[in-house]
C-alpha positions in Angstrom: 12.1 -8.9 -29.7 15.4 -10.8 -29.2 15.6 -14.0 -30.7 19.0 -14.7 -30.0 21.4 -12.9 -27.0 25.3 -13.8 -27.6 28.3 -12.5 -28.3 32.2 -13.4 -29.5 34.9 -12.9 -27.1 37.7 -11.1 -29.4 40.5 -13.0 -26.6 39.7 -16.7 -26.5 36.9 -16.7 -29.1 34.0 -18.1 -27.8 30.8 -17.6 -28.8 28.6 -17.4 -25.7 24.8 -17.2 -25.6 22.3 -16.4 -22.0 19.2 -18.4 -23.4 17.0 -17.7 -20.1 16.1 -14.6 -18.3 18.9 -14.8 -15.6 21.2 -17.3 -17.6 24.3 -15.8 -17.1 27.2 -16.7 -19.4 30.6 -16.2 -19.0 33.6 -16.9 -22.1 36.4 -19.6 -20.9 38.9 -16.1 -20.2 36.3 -14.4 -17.9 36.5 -11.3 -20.0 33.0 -11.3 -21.3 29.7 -12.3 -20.1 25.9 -12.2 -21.0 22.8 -12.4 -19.5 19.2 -11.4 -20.3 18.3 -14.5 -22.6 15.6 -13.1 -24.9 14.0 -10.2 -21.9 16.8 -8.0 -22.4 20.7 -7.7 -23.4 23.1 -7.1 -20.4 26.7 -7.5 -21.3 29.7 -7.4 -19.1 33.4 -6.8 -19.8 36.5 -5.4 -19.2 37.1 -2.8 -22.1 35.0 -2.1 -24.8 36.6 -3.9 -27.6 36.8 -7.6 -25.7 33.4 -8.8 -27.6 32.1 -8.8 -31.2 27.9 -8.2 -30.7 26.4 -11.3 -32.6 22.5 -11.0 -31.1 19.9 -11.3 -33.3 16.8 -9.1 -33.1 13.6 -9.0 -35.3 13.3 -5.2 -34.4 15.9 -2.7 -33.1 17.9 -4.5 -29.8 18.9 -1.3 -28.1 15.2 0.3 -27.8 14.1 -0.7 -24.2 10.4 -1.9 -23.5 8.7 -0.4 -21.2 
């Protein structure tokens, strides 16, 4: 279960959070976004290193639920 969905942009540093299903989030730089609120993780970006994960999960995030 996800009880929080955000992440740190490593360019202008915000920490951004989707708190809805379909709240998508974008950082100030438009280099990182979320979505998913606490149904799933989505995260988009331009190269792999422009976000720090800071979600928190009480079981493993990356298993998907059927």
């Amino acid at each position: 279960m996800i009880i929080k969905n955000q992440v740190k942009c490593n360019h202008c540093g915000d920490i951004i959070e989707s708190k809805h299903r379909h709240d998508f989030v974008t950082c100030k730089c438009g280099r990182v976004s979320v979505d998913g609120g606490h149904a799933y993780l989505r995260r988009c970006f331009k190269e792999d290193n422009d976000y720090t994960e800071m979600s928190v999960c009480d079981s493993v995030c990356d298993e998907e639920e059927d």
